[in-house]
C-alpha positions as CSV (number, residue, x, y, z in Angstrom):
1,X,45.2,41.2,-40.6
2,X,44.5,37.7,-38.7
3,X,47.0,37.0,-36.0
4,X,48.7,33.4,-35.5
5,X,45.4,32.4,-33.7
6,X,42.9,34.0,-35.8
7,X,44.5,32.3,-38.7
8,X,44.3,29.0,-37.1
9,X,40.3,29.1,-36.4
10,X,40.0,30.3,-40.1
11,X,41.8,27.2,-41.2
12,X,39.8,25.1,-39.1
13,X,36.4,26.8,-40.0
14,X,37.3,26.5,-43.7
15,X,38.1,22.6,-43.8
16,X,35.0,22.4,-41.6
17,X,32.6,24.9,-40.9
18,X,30.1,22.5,-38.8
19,X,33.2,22.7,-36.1
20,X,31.4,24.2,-32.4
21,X,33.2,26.7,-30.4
22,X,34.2,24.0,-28.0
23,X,35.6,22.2,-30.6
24,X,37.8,24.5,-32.2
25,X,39.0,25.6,-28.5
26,X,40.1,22.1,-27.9
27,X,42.2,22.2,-30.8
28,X,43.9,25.1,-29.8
29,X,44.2,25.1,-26.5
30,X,41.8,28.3,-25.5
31,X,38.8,28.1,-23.5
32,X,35.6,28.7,-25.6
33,X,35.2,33.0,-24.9
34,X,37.9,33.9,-26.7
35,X,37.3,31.9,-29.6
36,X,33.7,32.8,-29.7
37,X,35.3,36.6,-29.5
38,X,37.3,36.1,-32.2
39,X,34.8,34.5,-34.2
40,X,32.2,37.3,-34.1
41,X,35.5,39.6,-34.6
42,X,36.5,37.9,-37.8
43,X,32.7,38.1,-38.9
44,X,32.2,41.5,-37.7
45,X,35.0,42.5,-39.7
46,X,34.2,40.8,-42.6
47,X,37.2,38.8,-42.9
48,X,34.5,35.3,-42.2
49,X,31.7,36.4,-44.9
50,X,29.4,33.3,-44.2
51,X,28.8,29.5,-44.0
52,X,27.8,27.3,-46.9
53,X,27.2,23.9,-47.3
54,X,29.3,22.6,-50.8
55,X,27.2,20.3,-52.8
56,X,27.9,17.9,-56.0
57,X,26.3,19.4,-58.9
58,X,25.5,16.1,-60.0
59,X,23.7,14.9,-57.5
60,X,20.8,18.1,-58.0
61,X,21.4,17.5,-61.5
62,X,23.1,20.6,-62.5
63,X,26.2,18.6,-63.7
64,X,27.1,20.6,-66.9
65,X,30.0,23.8,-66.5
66,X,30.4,26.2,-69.0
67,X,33.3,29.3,-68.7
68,X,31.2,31.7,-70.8
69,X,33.5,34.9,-72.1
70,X,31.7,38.2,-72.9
71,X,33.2,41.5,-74.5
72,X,31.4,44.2,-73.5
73,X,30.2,46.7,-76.3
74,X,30.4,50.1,-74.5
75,X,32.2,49.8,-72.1
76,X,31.0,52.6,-69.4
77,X,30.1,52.6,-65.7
78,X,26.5,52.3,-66.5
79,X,26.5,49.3,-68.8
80,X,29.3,47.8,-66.2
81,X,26.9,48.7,-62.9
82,X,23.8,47.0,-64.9
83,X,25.1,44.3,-66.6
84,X,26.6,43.3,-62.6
85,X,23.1,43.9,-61.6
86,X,21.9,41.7,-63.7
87,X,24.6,39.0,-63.3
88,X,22.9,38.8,-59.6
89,X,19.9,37.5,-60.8
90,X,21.1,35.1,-62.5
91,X,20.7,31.2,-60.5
92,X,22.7,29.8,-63.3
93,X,25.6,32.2,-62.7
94,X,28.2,30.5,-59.9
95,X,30.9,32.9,-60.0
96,X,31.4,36.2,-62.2
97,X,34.6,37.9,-62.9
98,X,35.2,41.2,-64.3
99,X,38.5,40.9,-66.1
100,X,41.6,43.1,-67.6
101,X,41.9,42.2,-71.2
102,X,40.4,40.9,-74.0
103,X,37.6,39.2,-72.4
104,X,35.4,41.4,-70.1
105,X,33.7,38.8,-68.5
106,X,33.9,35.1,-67.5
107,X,31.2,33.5,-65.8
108,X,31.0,30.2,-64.2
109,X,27.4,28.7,-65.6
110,X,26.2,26.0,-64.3
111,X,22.9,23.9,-66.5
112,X,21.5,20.2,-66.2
113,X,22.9,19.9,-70.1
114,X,23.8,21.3,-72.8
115,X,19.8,22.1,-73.8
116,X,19.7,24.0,-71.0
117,X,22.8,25.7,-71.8
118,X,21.9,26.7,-75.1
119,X,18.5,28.2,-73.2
120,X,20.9,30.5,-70.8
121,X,23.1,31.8,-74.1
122,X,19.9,32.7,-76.0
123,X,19.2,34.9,-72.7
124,X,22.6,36.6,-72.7
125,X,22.4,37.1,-76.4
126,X,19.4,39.3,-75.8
127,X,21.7,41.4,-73.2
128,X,22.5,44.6,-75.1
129,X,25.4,45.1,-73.8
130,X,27.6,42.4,-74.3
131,X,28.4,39.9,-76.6
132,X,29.4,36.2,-75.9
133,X,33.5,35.9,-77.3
134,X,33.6,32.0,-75.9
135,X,31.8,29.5,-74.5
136,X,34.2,26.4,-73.1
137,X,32.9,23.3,-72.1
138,X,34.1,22.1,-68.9
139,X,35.0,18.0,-69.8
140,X,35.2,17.5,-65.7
141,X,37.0,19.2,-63.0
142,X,40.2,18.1,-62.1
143,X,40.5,20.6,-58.9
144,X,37.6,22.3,-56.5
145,X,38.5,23.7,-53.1
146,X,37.1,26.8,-51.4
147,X,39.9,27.5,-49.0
148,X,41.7,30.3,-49.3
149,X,45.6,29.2,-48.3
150,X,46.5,31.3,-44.7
């Protein structure tokens, strides 16, 4: 678990990851070894798992956000192991989740339109084995952040 001052260079890291050592030791009052230390620590021990730059869909015209919910047929370790696999490989696919309950599946799809869209769920219904339950249109998003609360 992140102490008091790991938790404060996460916070700062996640509302800006462009922040330099020096930087986030000004903030907090530490000279810049320690926070380097802690840094690599928190990266080491997987608790930092990397840096992204977030970008508007819309302007690399990828606008359109579908939820797409899949049942999976058979449900074994094998179908679940290649159908994650496969989920991988997929560009289109932002985020995957492997759910309790009805649905199986929900994946975050992002397509230039709906044409395109309609191209991905041909793909999937090719996929053995699942089957698509839903597909829900996303109208615009209301909320996006990416940090987690500390």
């Amino acid at each position: 678990m992140p102490d008091e001052i790991d938790t404060k260079i996460l916070s700062l890291l996640q509302n800006d990851a462009k922040l330099t050592i020096r930087d986030i030791a000004d903030q907090l009052s530490l000279t810049t070894t320690p926070v380097h230390e802690r840094i690599k620590k928190l990266e080491k021990e997987g608790v930092i798992i990397g840096y992204r730059a977030i970008i508007d869909p819309e302007k690399v015209d990828k606008s359109q956000v579908v939820l797409l919910n899949l049942h999976m047929e058979q449900y074994t370790p094998k179908n679940i192991a290649a159908f994650e696999k496969m989920v991988h490989g997929m560009p289109q696919v932002l985020e995957c989740f492997h759910l309790a309950g009805t649905v199986d599946y929900q994946l975050k799809v992002v397509v230039r339109d709906i044409k395109e869209y309609d191209k991905f769920l041909m793909q999937m219904a090719k996929v053995p084995m699942v089957s698509v339950v839903s597909s829900m249109i996303v109208l615009h998003r209301v909320k996006q952040i990416t940090q987690i609360p500390l």
